[in-house]
Kinemage of the C-alpha trace (Angstrom):
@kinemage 1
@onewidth
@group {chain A} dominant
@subgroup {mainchain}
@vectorlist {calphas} color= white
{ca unk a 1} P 30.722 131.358 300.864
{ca unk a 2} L 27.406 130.577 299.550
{ca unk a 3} L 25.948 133.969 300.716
{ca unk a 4} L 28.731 135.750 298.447
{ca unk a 5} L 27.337 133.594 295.223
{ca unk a 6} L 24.316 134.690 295.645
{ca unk a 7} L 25.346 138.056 296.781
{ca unk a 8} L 26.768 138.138 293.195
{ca unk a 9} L 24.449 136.321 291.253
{ca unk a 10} L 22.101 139.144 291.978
{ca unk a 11} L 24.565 141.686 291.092
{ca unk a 12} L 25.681 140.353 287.814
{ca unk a 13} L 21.808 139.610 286.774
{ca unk a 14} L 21.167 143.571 287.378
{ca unk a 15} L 24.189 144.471 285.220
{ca unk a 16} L 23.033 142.531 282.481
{ca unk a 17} L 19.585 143.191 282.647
{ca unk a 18} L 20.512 147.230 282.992
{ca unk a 19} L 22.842 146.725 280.223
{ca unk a 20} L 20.384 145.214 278.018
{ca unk a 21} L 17.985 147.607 278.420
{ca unk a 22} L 20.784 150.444 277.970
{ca unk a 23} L 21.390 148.521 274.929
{ca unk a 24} L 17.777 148.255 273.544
{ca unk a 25} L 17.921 152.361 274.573
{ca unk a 26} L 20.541 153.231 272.153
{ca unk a 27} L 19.391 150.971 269.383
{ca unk a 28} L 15.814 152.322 269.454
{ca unk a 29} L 17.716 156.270 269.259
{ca unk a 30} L 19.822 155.576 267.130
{ca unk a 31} L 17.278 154.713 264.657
{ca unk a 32} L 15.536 158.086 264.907
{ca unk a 33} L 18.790 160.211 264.870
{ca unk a 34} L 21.198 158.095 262.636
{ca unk a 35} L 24.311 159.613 264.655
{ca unk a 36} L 27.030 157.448 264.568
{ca unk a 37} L 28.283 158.336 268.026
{ca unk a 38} L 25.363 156.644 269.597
{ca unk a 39} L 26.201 153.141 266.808
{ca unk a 40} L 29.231 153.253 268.514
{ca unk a 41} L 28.121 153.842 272.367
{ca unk a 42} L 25.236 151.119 271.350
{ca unk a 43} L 28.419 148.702 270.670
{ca unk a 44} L 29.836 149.126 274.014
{ca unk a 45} L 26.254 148.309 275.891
{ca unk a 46} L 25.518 145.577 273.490
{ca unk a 47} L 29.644 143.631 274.423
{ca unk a 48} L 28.886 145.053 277.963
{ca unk a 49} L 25.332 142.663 277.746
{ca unk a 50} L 27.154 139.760 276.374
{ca unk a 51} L 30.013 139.845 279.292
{ca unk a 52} L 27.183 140.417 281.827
{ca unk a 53} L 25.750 136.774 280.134
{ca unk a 54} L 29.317 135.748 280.383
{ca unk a 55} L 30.016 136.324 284.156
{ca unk a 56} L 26.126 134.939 284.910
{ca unk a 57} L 26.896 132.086 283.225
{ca unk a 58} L 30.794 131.698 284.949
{ca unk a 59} L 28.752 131.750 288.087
{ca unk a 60} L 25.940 128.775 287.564
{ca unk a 61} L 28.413 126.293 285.128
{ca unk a 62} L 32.200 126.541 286.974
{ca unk a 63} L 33.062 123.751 285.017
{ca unk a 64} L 33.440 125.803 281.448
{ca unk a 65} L 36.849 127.286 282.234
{ca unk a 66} L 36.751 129.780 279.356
{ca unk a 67} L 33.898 131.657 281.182
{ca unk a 68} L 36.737 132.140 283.952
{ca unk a 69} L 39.334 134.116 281.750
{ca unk a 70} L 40.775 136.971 282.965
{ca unk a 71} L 41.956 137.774 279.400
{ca unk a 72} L 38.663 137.667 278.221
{ca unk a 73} L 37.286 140.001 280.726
{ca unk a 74} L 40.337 142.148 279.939
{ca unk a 75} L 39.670 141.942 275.850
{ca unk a 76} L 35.945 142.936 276.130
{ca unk a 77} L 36.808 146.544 278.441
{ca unk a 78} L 39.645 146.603 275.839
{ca unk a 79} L 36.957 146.986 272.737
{ca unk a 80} L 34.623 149.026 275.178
{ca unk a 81} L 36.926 151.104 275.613
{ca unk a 82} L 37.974 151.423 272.115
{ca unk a 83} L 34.915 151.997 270.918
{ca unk a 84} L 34.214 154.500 273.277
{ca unk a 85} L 37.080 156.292 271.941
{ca unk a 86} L 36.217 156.598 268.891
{ca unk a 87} L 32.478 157.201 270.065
{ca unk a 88} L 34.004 160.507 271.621
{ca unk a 89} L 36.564 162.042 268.833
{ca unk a 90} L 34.196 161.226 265.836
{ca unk a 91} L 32.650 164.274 264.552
């Protein structure tokens, strides 16, 4: 059991740390090409980052409950994948 909290530590740490630097990515071009489409694709890294703290943090402090919502989980993809959306039919 122990192996598989590790096993997932690791995996949770990449996906935040990728997703913060995917983040830091779209920041940095959006501010050289002012497109909106890449405001809105920086959104989705940026509440992608902050679930990836989220999930890290579910796994070292069990005892915070909210951190173990699967509504939660389900509300963030819900606004990535709004955002997205939009990302896609703006012009």
């Amino acid at each position: 059991m122990e192996q598989a909290i590790i096993e997932s530590s690791i995996l949770f740490g990449f996906l935040t740390v990728f997703s913060c630097g995917l983040w830091i990515i779209s920041i940095r071009s959006y501010k050289k090409s002012h497109n909106k489409k890449i405001l809105f694709v920086s959104g989705v890294f940026s509440i992608f980052f902050i679930r990836g703290i989220l999930l890290s943090l579910g796994l070292f402090y069990p005892e915070i409950e909210m951190l173990h919502s699967i509504t939660l989980y389900a509300f963030f993809d819900l606004i990535m994948l709004v955002l997205l959306f939009i990302a896609v039919l703006r012009q």
